[in-house]
KEKE-3310 file (N, C-alpha, C; in steps of 0.2 Angstrom, whole numbers, plus 5000, padded with zeros to 4 digits):
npx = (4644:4651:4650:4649:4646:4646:4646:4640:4632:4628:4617:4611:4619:4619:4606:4607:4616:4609:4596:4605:4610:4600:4596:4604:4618:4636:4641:4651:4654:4658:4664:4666:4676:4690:4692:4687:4693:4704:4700:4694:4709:4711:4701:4690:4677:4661:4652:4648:4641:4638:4639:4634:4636:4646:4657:4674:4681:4671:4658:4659:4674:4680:4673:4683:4694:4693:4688:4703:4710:4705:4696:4688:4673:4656:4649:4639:4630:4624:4610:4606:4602:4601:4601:4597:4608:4619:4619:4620:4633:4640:4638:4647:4659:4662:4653:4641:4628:4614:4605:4590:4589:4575:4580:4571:4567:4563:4569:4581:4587:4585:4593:4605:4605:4606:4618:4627:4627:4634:4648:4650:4650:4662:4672:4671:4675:4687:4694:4692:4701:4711:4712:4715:4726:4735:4742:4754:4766:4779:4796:4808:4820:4833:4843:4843:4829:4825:4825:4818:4804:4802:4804:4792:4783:4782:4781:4767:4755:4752:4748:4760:4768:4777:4792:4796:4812:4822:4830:4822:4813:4811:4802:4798:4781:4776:4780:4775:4760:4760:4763:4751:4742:4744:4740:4729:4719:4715:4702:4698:4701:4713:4722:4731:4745:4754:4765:4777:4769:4758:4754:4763:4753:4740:4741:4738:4724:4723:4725:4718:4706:4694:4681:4666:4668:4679:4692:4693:4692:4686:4670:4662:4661:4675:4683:4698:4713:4715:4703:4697:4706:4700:4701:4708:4724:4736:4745:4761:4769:4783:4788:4796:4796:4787:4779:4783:4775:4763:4770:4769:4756:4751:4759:4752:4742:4745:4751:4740:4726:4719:4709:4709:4699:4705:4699:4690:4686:4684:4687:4690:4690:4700:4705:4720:4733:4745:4759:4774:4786:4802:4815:4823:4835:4832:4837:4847:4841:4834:4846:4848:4836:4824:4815:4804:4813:4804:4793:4800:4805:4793:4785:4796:4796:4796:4808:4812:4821:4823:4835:4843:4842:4856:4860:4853:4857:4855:4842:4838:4836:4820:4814:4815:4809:4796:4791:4791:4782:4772:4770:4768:4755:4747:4749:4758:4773:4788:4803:4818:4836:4848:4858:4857:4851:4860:4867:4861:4860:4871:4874:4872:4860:4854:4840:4835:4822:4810:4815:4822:4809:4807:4815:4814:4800:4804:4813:4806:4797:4805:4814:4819:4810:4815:4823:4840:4857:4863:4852:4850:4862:4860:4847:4849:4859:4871)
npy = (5516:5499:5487:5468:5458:5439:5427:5413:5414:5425:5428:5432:5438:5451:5456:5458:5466:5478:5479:5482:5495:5503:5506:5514:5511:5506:5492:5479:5466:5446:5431:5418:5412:5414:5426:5435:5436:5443:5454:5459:5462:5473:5483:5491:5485:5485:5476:5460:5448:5431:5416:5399:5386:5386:5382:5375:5384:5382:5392:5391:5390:5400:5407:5405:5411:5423:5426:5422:5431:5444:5457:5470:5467:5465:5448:5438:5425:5418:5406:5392:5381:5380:5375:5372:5368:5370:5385:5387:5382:5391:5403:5401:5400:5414:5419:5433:5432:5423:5418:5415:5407:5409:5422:5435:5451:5462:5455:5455:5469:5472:5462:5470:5483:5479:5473:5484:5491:5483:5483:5497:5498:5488:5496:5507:5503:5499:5511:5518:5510:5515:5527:5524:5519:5525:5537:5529:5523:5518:5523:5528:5528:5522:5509:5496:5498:5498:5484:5478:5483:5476:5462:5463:5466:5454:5444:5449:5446:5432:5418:5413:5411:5423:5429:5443:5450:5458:5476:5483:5494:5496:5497:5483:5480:5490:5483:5471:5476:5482:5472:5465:5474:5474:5462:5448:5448:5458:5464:5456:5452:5461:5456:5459:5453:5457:5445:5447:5457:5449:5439:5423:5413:5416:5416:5405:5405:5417:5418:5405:5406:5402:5392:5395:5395:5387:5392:5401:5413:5413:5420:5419:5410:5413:5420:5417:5427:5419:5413:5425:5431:5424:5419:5431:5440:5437:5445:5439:5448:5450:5435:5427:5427:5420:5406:5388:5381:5387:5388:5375:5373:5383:5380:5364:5373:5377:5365:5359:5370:5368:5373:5372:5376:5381:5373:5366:5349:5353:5354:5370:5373:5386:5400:5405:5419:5419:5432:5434:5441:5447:5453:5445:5434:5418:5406:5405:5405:5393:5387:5388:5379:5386:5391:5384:5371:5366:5375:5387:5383:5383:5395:5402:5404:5414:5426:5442:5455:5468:5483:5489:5509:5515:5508:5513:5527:5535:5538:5544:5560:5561:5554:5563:5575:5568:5566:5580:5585:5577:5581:5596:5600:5607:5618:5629:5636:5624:5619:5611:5615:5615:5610:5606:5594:5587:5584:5576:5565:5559:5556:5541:5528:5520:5515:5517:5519:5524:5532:5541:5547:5553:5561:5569:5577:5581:5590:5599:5605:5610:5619:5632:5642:5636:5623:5621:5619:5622:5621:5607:5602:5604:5599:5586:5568:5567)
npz = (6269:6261:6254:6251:6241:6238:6227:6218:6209:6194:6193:6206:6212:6205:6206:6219:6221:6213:6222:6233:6230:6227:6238:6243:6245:6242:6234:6230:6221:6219:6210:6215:6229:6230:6222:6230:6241:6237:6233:6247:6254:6246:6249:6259:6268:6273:6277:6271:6263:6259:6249:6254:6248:6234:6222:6221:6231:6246:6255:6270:6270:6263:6273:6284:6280:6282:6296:6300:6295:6303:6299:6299:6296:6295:6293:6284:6279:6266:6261:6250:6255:6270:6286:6303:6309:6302:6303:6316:6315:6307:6314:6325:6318:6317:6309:6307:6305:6296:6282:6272:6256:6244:6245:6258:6255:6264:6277:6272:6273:6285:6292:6288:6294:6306:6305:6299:6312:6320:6314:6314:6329:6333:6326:6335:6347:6345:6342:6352:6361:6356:6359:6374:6374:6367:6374:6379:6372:6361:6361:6349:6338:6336:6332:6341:6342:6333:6325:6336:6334:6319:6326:6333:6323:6315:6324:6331:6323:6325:6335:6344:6360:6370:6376:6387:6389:6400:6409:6426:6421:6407:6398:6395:6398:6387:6376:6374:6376:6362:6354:6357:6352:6339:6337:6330:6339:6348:6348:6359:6378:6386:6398:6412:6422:6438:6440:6454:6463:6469:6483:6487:6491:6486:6472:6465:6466:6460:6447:6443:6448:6459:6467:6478:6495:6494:6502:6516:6516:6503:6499:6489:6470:6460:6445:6439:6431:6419:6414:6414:6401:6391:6374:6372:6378:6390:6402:6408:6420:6426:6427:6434:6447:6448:6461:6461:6464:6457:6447:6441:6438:6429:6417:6413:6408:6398:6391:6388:6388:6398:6411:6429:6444:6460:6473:6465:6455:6440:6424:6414:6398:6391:6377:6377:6372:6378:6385:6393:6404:6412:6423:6428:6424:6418:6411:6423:6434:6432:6435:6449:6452:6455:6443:6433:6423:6411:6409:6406:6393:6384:6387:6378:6365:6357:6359:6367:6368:6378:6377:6389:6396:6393:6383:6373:6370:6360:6357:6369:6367:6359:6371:6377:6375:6371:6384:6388:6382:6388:6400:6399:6396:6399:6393:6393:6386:6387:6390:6385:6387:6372:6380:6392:6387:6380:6391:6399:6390:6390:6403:6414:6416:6427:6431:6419:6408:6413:6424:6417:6415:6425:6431:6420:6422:6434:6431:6426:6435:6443:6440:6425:6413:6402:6405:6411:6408:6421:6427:6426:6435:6445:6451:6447:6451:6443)
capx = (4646:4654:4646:4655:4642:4651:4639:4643:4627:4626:4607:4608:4627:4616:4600:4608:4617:4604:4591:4607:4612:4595:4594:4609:4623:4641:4641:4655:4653:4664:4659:4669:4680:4697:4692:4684:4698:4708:4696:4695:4715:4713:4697:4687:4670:4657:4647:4650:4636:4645:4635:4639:4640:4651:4662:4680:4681:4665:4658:4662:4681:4680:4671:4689:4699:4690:4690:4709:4713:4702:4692:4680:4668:4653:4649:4632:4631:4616:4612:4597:4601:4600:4597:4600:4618:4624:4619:4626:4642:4642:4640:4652:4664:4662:4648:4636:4619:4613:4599:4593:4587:4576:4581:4566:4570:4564:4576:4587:4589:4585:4600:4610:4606:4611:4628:4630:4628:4639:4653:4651:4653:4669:4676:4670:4679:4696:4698:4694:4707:4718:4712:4715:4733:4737:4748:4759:4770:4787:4800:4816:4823:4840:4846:4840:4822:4819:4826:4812:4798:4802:4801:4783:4779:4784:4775:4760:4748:4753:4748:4766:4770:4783:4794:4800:4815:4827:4830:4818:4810:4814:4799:4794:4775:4774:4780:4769:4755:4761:4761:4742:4737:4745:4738:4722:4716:4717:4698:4696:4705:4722:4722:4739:4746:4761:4767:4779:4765:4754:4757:4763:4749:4734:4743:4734:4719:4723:4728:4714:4700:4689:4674:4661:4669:4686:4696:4691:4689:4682:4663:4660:4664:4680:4684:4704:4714:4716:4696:4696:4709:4698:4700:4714:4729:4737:4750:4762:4775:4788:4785:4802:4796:4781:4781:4785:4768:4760:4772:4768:4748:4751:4762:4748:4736:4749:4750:4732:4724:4712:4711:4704:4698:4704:4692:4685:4688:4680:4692:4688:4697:4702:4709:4723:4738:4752:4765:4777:4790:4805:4821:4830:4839:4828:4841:4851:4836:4833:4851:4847:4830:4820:4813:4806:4814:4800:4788:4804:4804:4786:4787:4801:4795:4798:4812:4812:4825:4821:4838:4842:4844:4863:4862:4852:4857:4851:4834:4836:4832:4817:4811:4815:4806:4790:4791:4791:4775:4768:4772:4766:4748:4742:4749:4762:4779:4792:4808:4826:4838:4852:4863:4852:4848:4867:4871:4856:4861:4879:4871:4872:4853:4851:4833:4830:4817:4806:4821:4822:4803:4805:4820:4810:4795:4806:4817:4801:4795:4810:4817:4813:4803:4818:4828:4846:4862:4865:4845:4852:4867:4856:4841:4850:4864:4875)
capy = (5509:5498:5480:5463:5453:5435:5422:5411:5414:5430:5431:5435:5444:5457:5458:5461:5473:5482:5481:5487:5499:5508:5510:5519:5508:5506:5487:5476:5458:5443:5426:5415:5415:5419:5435:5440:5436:5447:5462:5461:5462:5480:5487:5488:5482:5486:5472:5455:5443:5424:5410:5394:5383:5385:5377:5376:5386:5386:5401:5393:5390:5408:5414:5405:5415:5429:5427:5425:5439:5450:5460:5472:5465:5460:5440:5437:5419:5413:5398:5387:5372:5377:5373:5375:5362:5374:5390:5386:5381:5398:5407:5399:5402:5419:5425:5438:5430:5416:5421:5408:5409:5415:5429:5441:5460:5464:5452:5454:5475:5471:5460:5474:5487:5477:5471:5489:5495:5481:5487:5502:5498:5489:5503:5514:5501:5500:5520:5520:5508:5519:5531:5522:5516:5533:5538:5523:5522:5514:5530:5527:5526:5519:5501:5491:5498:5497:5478:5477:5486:5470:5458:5463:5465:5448:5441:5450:5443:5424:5416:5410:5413:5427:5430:5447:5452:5467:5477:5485:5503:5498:5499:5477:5482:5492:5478:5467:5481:5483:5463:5465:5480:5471:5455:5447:5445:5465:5466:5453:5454:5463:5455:5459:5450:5456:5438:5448:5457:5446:5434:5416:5410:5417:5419:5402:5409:5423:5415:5401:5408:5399:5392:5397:5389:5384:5393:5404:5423:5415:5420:5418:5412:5420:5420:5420:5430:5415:5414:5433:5434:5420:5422:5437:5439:5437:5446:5440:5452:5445:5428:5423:5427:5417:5399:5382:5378:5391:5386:5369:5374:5386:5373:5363:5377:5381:5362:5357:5373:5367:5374:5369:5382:5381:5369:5359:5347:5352:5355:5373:5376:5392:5400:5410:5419:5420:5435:5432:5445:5447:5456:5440:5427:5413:5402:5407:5403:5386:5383:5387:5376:5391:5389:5376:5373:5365:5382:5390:5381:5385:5403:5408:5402:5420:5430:5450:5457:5476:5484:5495:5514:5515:5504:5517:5534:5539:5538:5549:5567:5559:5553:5569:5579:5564:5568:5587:5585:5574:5585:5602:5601:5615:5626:5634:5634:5623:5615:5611:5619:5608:5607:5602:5586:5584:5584:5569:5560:5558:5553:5533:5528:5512:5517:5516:5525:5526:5537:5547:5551:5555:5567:5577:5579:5585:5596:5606:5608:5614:5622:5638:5638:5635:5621:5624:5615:5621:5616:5598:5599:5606:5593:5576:5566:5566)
capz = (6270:6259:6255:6245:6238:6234:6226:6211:6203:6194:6195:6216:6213:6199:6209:6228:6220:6210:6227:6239:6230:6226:6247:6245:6248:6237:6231:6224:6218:6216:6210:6220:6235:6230:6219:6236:6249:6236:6235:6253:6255:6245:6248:6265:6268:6280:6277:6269:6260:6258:6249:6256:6241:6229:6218:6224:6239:6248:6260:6275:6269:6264:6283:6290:6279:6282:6300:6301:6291:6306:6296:6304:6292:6298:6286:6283:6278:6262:6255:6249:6257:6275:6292:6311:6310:6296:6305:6322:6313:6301:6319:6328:6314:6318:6306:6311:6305:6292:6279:6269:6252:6242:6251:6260:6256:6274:6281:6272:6273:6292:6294:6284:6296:6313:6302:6298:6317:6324:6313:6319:6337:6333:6325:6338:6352:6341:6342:6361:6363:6352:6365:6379:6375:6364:6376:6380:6364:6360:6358:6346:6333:6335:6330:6344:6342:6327:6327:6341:6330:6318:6326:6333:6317:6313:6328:6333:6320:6324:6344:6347:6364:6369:6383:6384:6394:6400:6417:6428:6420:6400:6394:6393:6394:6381:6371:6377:6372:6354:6352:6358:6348:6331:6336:6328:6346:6350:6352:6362:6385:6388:6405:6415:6431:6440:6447:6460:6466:6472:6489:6484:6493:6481:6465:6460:6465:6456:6440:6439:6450:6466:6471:6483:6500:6493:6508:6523:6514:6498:6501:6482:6465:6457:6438:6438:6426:6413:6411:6413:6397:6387:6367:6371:6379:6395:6402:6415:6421:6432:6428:6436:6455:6451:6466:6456:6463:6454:6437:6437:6435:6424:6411:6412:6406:6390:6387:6388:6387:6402:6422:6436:6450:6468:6476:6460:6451:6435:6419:6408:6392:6388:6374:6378:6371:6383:6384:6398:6403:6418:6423:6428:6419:6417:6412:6427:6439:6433:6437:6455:6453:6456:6437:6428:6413:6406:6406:6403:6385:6383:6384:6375:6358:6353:6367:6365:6372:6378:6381:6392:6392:6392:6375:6365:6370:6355:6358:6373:6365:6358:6375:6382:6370:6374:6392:6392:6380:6392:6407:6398:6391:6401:6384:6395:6384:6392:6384:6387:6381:6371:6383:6396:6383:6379:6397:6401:6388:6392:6409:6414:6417:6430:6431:6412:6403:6420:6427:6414:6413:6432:6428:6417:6426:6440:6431:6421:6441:6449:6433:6423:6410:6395:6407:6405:6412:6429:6431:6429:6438:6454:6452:6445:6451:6436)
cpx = (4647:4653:4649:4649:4647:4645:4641:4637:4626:4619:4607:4613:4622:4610:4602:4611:4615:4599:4598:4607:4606:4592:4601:4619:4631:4642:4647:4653:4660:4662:4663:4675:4686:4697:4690:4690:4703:4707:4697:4702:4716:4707:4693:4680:4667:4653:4649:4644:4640:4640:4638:4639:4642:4657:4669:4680:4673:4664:4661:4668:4684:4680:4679:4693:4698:4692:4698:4713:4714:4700:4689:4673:4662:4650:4643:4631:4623:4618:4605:4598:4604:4596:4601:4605:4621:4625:4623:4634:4645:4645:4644:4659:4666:4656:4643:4631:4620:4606:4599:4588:4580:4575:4573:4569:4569:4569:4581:4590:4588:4591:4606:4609:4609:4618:4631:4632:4633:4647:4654:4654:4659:4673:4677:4674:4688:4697:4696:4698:4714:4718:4716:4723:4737:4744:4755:4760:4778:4793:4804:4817:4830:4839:4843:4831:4817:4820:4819:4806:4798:4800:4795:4779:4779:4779:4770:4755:4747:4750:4755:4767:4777:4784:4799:4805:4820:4824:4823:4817:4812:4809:4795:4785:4774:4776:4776:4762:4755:4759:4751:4737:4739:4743:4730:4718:4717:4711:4696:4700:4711:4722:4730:4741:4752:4761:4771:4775:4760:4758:4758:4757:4741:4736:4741:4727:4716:4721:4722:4708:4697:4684:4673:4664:4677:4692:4691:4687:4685:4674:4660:4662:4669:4680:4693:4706:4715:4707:4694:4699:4704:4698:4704:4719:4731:4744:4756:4768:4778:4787:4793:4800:4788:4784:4782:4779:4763:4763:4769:4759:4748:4755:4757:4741:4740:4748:4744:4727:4717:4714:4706:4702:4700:4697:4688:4692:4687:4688:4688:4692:4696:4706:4714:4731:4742:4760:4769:4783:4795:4810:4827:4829:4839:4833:4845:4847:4835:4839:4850:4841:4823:4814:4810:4808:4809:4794:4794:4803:4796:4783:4789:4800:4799:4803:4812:4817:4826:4829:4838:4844:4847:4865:4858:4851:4853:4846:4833:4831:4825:4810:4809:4808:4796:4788:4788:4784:4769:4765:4767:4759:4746:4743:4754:4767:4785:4798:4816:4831:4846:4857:4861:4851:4853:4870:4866:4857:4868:4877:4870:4865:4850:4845:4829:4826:4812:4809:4821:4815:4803:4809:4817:4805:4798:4811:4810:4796:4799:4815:4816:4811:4808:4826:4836:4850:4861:4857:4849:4857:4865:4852:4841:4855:4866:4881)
cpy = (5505:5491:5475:5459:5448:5428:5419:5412:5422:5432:5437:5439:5451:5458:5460:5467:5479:5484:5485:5495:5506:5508:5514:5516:5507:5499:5484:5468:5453:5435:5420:5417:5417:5425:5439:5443:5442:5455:5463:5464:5472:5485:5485:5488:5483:5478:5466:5452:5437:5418:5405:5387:5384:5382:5381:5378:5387:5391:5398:5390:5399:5413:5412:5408:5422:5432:5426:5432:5445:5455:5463:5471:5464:5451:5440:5430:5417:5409:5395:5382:5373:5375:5375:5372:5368:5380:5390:5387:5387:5402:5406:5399:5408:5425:5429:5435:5425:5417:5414:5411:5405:5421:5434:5447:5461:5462:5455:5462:5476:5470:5465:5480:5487:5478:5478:5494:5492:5481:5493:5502:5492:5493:5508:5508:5500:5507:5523:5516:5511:5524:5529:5519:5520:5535:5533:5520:5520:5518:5527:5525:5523:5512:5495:5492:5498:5490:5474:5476:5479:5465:5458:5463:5457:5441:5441:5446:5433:5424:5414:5416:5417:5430:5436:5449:5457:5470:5481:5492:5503:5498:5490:5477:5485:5490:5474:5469:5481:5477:5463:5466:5477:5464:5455:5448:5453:5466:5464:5455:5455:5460:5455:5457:5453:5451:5442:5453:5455:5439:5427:5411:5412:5418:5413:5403:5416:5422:5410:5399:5404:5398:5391:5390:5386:5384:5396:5410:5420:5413:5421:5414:5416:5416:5421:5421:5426:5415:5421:5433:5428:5424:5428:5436:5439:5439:5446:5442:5449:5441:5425:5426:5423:5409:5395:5380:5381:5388:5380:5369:5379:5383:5369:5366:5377:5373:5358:5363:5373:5370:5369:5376:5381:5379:5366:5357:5346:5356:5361:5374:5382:5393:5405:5414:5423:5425:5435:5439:5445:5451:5452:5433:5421:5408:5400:5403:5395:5382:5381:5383:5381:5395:5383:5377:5369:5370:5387:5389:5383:5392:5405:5405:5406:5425:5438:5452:5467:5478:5491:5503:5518:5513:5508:5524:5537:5542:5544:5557:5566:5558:5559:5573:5574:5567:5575:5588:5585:5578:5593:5603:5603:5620:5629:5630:5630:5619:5614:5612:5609:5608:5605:5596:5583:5581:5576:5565:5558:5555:5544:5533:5521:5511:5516:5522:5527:5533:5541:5550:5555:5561:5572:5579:5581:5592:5602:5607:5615:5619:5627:5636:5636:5631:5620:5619:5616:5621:5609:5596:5600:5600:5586:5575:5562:5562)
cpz = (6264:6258:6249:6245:6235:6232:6219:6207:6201:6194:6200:6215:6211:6204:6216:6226:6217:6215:6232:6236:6228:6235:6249:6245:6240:6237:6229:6224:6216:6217:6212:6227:6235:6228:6227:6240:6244:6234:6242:6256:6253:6246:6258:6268:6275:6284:6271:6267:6257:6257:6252:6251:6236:6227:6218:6230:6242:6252:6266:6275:6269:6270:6285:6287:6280:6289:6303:6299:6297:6305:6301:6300:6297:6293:6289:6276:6275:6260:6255:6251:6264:6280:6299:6311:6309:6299:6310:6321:6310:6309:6326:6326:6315:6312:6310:6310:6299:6290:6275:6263:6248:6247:6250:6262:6263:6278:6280:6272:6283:6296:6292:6289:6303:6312:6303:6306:6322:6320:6314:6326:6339:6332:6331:6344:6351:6343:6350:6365:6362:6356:6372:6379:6370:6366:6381:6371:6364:6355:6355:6341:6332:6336:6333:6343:6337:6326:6331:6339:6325:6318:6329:6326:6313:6318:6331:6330:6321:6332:6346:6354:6365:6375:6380:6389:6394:6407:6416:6423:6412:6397:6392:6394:6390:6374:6371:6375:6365:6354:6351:6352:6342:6330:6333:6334:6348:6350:6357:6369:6383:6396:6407:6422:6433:6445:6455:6466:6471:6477:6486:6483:6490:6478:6462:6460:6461:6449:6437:6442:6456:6467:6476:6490:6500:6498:6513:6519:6507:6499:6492:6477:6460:6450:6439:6431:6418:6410:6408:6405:6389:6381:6364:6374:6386:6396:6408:6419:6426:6433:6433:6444:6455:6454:6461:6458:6457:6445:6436:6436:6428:6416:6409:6409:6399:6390:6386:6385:6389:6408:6424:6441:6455:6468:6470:6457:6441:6429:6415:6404:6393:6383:6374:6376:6377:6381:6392:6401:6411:6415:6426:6422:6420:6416:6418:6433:6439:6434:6444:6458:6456:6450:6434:6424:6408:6404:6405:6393:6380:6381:6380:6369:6356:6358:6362:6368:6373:6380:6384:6390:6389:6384:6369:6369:6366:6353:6364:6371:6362:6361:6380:6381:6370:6381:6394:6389:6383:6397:6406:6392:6394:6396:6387:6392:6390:6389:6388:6383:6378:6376:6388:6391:6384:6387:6401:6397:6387:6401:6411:6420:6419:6430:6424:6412:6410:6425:6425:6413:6419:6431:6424:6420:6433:6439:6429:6428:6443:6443:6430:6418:6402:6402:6407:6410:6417:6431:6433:6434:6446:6455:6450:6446:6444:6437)
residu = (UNK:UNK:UNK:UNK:UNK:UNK:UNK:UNK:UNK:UNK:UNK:UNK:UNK:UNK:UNK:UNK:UNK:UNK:UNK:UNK:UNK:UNK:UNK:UNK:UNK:UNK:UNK:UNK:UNK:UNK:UNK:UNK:UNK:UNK:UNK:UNK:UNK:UNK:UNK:UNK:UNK:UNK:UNK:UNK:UNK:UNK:UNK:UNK:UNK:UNK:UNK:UNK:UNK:UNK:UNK:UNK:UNK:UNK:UNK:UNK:UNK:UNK:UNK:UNK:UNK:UNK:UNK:UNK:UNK:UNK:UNK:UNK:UNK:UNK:UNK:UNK:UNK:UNK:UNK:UNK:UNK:UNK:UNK:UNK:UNK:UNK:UNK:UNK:UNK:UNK:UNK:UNK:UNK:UNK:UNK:UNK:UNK:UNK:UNK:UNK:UNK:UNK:UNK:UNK:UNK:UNK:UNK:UNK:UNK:UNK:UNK:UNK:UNK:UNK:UNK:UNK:UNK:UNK:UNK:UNK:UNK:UNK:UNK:UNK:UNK:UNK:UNK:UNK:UNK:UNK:UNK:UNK:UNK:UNK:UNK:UNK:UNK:UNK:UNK:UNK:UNK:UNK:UNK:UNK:UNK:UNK:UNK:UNK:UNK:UNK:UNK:UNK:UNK:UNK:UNK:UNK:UNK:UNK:UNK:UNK:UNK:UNK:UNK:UNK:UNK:UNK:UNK:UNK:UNK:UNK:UNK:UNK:UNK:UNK:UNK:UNK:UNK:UNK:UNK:UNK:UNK:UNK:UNK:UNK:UNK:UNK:UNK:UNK:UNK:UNK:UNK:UNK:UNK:UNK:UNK:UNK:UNK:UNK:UNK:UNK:UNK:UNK:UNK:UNK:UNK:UNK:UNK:UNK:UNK:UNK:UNK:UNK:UNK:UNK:UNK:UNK:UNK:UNK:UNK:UNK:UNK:UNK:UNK:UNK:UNK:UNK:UNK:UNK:UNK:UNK:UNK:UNK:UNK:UNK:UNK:UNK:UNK:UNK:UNK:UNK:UNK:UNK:UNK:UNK:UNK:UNK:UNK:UNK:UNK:UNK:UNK:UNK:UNK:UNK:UNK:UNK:UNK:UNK:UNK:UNK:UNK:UNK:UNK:UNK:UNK:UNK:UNK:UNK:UNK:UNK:UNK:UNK:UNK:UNK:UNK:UNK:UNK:UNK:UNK:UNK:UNK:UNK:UNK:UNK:UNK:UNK:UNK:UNK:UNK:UNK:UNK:UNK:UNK:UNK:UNK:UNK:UNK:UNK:UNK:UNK:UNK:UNK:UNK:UNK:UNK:UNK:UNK:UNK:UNK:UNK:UNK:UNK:UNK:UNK:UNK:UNK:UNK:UNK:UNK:UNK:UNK:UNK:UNK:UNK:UNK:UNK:UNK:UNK:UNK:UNK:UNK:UNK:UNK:UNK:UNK:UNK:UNK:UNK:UNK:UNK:UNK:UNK:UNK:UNK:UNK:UNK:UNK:UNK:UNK:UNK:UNK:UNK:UNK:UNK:UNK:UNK:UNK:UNK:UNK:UNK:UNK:UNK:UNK:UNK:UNK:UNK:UNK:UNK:UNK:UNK:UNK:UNK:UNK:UNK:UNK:UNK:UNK:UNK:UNK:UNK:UNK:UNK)
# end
């Protein structure tokens, strides 16, 4: 592990890195805050050490750049002039702990071993998420999907709200997902709601939780999905079938950034970023008053537009070639031949990429084992 000593005084720069590094440890030093933030930017650290006064930038100017960034660092905040104010504020800032000087070697290789386990157990939750959303990937390479790829790239690392839209089965979750995974906010809740699934009449229950006695069925305390998503991201698929009762609370949560719960009157903040998503034409709805246009304007800071999968053939052999993957991890060879691919991608695809996952896993069934034309012309309406 990999450790930044940042301190204006080379006394403690020279001696923390003489005591770390005779326990084993790889050490760098940097005697103010900028040199750091720009070691940090090319090198990558287990563990952080951050006086909090210095000249120019202090440490905790440093901790907020450090914590925007999203380091997996863990900050370990010294100084000779603290106290509990300073500390609270250091670990509310996001630092891990707050040593105070002159530093106590016990402590201070003590606090060096927790820092070192709880970047560890970041890491080890980042590559179970890379597990856990592995196989949910965004195929293609034609025109519109790298345009797409882009603009995520452009607006994952920021909170602007983003409304994505495009027909049923094109893939707008796994936009919604990217955004997540490249946002600063990826280790914190992915919470997802589908508004047309849920009844009218509990989707603000849903949305912004209950207490104990509020209706008839609620025999408890509920947490709704806005508190669930606290600090992360919220995602609400088919925001165009949510009631105008339910918008007009939820506008209120995007422009205050407080609820209420069914049955209180009590105000919580939350901090939440909002990805919003549908297959209708939002402007269209609030023609027929079945939209507001004021949480319309709210969402769509950023609009994504997924198209469908008529608009990029291209990508088909791609998806195919994804699919049969998917389909055949028993190790048993399975393929299609090219003209089985040529004949599915000349195919018109109301269903989108959902359609086509289903087409393959129907042909590599009923198929032989090297798919060929007249498989498709038996098993797919062409």
């Amino acid at each position: 592990m990999k450790i930044l000593v940042i301190d204006d005084e080379r006394a403690i720069r020279n001696t923390l890195k003489e005591i770390l590094g005779d326990e084993g440890y790889e050490v760098d030093v940097a005697e103010d805050g900028a040199a750091a933030l720009a070691m940090v930017r090319n090198e990558k650290y287990g563990v952080i050490f951050c006086d909090i006064k210095m000249p120019g930038m202090d440490g905790l100017e440093v901790l907020s750049k450090l914590t925007e960034m999203g380091i997996d660092a863990a900050i370990v905040m010294i100084s000779g002039h603290g106290d509990i104010a300073t500390a609270v504020e250091c670990i509310k800032d996001g630092a891990f702990d707050f040593i105070e000087k002159p530093l106590d070697l016990n402590r201070l290789l003590i606090t060096l071993k927790n820092a070192g386990e709880r970047t560890s157990l970041v890491k080890e939750a980042r590559n179970l998420k890379k597990i856990i959303y592995g196989s949910v990937e965004m195929i293609g390479e034609s025109a519109p999907m790298m345009h797409i790829r882009e603009m995520i790239d452009k607006v994952a690392p920021t909170d602007a709200r983003v409304l994505v839209t495009g027909p049923n089965g094109s893939g707008k979750e796994l936009v919604a997902r990217q955004i997540y995974r490249q946002s600063r906010r990826c280790d914190m809740p992915f919470v997802e709601v589908n508004c047309a699934a849920i009844p009218s009449e509990l989707i603000e229950s849903e949305l912004f939780g209950h207490e104990k006695g509020s209706f008839t069925s609620a025999i408890k305390q509920h947490k709704g999905k806005f508190e669930q998503a606290d600090g992360g991201t919220l995602f609400l698929d088919e925001i165009g079938d949510m009631s105008l009762a339910a918008q007009a609370k939820v506008l209120r949560v995007l422009q205050e950034r407080k609820l209420s719960r069914v049955g209180s009157d009590k105000d919580i903040e939350v901090d939440v970023r909002v990805i919003a998503a549908t297959n209708k034409n939002l402007p269209e709805e609030i023609r027929k008053g079945n939209f507001r246009e004021d949480l319309y304007h709210r969402l769509s800071v950023i609009v994504i537009k997924v198209p469908s999968l008529d608009e990029r053939k291209d990508d088909i052999p791609m998806l195919i070639d994804f699919f049969v993957k998917k389909y055949t991890q028993d190790g048993r060879p399975r393929s299609l031949s090219p003209e089985a691919v040529k004949m599915l991608q000349e195919k018109s695809w109301p269903g989108n990429v959902r359609e086509l996952d289903n087409v393959v896993d129907r042909l590599l069934i009923l198929g032989g084992d090297t798919v060929s034309a007249e498989d498709v012309k038996d098993y797919v309406n062409l």
